[in-house]
C-alpha positions as CSV (number, residue, x, y, z in Angstrom):
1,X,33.4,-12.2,-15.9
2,X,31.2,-13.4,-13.1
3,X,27.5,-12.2,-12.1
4,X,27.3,-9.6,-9.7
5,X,26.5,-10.1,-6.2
6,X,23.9,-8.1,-5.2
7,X,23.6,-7.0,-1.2
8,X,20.6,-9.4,1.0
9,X,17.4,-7.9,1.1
10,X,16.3,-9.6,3.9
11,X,12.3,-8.6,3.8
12,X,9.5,-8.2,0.6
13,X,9.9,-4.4,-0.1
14,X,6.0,-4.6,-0.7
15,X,4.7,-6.6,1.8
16,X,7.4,-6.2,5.0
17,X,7.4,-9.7,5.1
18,X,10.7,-12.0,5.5
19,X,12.4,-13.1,2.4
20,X,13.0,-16.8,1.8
21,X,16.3,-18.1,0.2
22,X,15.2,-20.8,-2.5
23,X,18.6,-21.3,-3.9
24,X,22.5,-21.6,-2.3
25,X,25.3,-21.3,-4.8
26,X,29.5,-22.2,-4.1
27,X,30.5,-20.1,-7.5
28,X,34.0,-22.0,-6.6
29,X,32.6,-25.7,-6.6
30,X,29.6,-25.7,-8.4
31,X,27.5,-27.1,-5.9
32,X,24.3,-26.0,-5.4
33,X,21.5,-26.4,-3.0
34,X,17.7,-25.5,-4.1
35,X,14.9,-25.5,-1.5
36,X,13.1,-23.0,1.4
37,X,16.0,-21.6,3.4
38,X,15.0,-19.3,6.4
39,X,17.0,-15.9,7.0
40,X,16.1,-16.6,10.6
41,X,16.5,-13.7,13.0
42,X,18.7,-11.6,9.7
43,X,14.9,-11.4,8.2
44,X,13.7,-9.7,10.9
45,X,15.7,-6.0,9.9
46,X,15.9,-4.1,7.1
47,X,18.9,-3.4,5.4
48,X,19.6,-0.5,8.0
49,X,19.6,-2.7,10.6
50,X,21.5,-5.5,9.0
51,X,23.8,-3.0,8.2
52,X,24.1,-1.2,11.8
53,X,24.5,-4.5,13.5
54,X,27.4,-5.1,11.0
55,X,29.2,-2.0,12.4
56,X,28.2,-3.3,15.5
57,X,30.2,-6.5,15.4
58,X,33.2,-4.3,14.3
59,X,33.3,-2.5,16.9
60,X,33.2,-4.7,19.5
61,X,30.0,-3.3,20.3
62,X,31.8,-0.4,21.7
63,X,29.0,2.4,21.3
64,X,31.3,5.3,21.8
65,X,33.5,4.0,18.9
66,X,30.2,3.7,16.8
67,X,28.8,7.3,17.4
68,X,32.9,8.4,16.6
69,X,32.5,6.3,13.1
70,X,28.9,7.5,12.3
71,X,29.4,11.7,13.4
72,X,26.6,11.0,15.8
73,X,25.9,11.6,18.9
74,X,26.2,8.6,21.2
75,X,22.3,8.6,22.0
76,X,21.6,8.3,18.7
77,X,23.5,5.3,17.8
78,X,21.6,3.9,21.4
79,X,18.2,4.8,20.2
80,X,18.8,2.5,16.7
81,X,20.4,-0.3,18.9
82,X,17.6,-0.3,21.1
83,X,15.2,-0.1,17.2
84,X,17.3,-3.7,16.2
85,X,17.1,-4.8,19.4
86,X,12.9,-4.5,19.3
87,X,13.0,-5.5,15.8
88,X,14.9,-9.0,17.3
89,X,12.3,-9.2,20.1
90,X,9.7,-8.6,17.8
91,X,6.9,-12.1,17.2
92,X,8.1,-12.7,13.5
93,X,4.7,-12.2,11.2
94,X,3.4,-15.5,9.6
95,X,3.1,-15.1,5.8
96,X,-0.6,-14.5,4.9
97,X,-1.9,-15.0,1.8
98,X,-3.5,-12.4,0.0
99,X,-7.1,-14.0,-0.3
100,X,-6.9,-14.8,3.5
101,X,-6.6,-11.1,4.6
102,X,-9.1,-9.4,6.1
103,X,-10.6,-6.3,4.7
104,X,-8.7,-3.1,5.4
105,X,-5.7,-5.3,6.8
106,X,-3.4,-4.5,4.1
107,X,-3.9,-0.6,4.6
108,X,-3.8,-0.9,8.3
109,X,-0.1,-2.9,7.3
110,X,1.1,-0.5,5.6
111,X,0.1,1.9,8.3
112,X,2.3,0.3,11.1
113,X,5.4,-0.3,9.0
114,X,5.1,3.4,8.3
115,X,5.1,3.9,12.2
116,X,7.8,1.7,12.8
117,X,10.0,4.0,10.0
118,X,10.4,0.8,7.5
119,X,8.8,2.4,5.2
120,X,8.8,6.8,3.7
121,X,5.8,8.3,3.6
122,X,6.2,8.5,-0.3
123,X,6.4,4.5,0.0
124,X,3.5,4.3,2.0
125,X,1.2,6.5,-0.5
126,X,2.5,4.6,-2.9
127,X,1.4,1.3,-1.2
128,X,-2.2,2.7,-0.8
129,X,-2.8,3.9,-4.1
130,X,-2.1,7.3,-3.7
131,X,0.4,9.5,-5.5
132,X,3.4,10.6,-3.2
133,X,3.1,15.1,-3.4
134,X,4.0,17.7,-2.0
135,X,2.1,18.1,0.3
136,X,-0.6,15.6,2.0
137,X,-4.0,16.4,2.6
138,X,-5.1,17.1,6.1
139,X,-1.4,17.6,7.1
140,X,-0.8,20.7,6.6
């Protein structure tokens, strides 16, 4: 029985960053490549994303056929086509290391994935130390 393939996670769930591929495998032949492999532009959406764009493709990029498959309205589907489509456009982050970050950076991070929805706001309390509840102070 062979391993199971698990679906690309193209950026670090903790730190938004793009994923690098260290390893290429041919289960068939064998052969296998090890070094730094880019995701290029694929490391620049979340699994969402990846996963919209692959309906996308499907559909010949017909948006109407989209909003039919999803049981959405076609608007919708346009508003996360034009999300992918900033998410492409978007400078790619360098990778910083951690003792190379400035004070408050991290929080502020964390802060602007939240606002560009890559992140819950349980995943974001979690990020700043703070235990996910029902209900957040000063938002109620």
């Amino acid at each position: 029985m062979s391993d199971p393939v698990y679906p690309l996670i193209p950026r670090d769930p903790a730190s938004g960053l793009p994923m690098l591929v260290t390893r290429l495998e041919c289960p068939e032949s064998g052969v296998t490549l090890e070094g730094r492999f880019s995701l290029g532009w694929i490391a620049r959406l979340d699994r969402e994303q990846l996963e919209f764009v692959g309906l996308f493709v499907r559909s010949r990029g017909n948006v109407q056929r989209m909003a039919s498959e999803l049981g959405v309205a076609y608007n919708t589907v346009r508003a996360r086509l034009d999300e992918v489509v900033e998410a492409l456009s978007a400078p790619e982050p360098a990778a910083v290391l951690p003792s190379s970050r400035k004070p408050g950076s991290e929080r502020l991070e964390v802060l602007e994935r939240l606002r560009r929805r890559e992140l819950s706001v349980a995943e974001a309390l979690t990020l700043l130390g703070r235990e996910p509840g029902p209900e957040v102070p000063g938002e109620g």
